[in-house]
TIMARLUM-861069 format. One record per residue (C-alpha): chain; z, x, y; residue in three letters. Coordinates in steps of 0.001 Angstrom, whole numbers. Example, Ala and Ser with C-alpha at 12.3 -4.5 7.8 and 13.67 -1.06 7.14 Angstrom:
// residues 2
<atom chain="A" zz="7800" xx="12300" yy="-4500" res="ALA"/>
<atom chain="A" zz="7140" xx="13670" yy="-1060" res="SER"/>
//
This chain:
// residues 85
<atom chain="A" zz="260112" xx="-109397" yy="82218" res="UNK"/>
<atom chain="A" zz="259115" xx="-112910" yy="83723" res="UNK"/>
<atom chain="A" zz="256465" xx="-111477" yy="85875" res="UNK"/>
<atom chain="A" zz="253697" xx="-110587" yy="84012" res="UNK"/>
<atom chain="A" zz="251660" xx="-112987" yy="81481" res="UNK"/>
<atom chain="A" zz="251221" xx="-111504" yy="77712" res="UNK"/>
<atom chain="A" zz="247568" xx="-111207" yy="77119" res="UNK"/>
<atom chain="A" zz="246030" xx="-112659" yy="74476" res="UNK"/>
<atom chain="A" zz="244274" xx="-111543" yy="71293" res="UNK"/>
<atom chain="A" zz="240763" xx="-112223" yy="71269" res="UNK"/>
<atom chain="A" zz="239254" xx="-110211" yy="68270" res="UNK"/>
<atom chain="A" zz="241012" xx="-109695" yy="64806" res="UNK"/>
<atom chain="A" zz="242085" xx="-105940" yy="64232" res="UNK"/>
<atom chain="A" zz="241693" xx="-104969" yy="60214" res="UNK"/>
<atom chain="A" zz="243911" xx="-101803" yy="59201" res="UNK"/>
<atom chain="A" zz="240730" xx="-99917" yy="59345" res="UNK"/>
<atom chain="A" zz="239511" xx="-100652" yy="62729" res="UNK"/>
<atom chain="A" zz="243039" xx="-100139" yy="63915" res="UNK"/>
<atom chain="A" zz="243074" xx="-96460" yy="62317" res="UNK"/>
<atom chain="A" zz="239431" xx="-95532" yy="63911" res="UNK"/>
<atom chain="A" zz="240680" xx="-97543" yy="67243" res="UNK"/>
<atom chain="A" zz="243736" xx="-95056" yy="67640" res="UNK"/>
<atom chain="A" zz="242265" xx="-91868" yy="66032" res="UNK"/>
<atom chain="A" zz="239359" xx="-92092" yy="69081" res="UNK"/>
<atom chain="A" zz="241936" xx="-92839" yy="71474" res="UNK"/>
<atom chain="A" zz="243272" xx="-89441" yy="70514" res="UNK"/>
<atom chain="A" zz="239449" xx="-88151" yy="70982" res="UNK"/>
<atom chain="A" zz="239672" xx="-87358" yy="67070" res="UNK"/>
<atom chain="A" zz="236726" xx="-87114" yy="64493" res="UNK"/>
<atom chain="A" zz="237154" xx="-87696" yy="61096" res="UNK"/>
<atom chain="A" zz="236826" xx="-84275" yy="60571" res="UNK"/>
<atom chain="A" zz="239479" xx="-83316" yy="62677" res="UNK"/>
<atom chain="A" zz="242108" xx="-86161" yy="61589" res="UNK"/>
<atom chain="A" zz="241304" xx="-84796" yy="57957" res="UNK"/>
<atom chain="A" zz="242490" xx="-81261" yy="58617" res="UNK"/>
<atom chain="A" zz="245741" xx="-82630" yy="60546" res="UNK"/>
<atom chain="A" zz="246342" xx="-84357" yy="57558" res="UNK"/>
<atom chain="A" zz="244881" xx="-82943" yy="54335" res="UNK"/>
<atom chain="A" zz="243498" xx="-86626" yy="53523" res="UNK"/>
<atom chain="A" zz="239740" xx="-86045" yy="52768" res="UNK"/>
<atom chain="A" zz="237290" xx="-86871" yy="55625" res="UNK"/>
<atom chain="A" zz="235597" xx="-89353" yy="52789" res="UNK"/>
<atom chain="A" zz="238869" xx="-91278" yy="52445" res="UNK"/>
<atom chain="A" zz="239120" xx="-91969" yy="55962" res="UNK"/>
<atom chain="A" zz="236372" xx="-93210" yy="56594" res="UNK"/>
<atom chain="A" zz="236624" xx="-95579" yy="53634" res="UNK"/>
<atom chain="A" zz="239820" xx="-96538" yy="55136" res="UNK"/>
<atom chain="A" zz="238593" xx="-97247" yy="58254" res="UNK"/>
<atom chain="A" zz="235739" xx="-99265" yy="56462" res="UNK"/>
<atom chain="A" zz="237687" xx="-101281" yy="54621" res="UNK"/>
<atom chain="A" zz="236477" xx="-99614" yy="51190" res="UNK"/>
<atom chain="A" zz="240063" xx="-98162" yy="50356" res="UNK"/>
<atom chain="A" zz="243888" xx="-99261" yy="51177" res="UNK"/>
<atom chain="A" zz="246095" xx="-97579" yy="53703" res="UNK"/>
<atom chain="A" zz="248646" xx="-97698" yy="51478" res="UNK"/>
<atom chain="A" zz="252556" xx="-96801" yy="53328" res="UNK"/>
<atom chain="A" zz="252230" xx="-92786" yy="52088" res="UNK"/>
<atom chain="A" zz="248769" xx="-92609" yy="53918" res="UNK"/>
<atom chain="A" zz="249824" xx="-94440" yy="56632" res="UNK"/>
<atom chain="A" zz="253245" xx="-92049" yy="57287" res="UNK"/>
<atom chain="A" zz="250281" xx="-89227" yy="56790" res="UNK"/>
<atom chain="A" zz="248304" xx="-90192" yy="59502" res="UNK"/>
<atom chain="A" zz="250685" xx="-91554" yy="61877" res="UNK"/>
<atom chain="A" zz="252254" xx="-88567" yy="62073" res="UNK"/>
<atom chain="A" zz="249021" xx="-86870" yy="62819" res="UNK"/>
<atom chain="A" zz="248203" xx="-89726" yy="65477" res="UNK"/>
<atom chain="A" zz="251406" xx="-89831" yy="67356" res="UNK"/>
<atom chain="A" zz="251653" xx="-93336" yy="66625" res="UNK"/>
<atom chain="A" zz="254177" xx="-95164" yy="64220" res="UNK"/>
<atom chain="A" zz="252993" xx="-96286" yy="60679" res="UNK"/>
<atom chain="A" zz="253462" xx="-99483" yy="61792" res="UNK"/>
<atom chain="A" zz="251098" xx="-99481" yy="64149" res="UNK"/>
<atom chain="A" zz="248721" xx="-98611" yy="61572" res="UNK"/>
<atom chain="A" zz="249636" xx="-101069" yy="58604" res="UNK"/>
<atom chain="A" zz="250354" xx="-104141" yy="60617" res="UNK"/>
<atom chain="A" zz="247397" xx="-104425" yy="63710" res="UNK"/>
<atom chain="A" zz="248034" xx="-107928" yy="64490" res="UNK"/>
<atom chain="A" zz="251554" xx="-108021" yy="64004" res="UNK"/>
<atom chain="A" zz="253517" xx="-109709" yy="67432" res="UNK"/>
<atom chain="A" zz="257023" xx="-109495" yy="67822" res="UNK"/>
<atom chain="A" zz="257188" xx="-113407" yy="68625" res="UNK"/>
<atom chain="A" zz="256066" xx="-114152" yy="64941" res="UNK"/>
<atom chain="A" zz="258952" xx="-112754" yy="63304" res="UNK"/>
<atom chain="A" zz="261428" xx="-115072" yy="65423" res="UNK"/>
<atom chain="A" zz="259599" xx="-117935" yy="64201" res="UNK"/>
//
């Protein structure tokens, strides 16, 4: 684990950008993510605009439908070194 060099963060990640980030890596559109997950196409986007909270029930919704743990989703900037501290 000593041979690499963690990278480090340059922009802030909101909740929202982190949902749109990961539902284009899966090659998603809203419309698409909405019918995985029944959440309307309206709320998404507000989520990912910053317009409406996640919220942990949401965020179990979509992670699910993103392959991608609700974590990942509700916590962006989250490193594992801060919780040591």
């Amino acid at each position: 684990m000593k041979d690499y060099r963690k990278a480090k963060k340059t922009i802030e990640v909101s909740i929202g950008d982190s949902v749109r980030i990961i539902r284009e890596l899966q090659e998603l559109s809203q419309n698409q993510l909405s019918s995985l997950t029944s959440i309307p196409q309206s709320t998404i986007s507000a989520i990912e605009n910053g317009r409406v909270n996640l919220g942990i029930e949401r965020a179990k919704v979509l992670a699910r439908a993103l392959n991608c743990h609700p974590a990942v989703l509700v916590f962006p900037g989250w490193e594992l070194e801060d919780a040591a501290a």
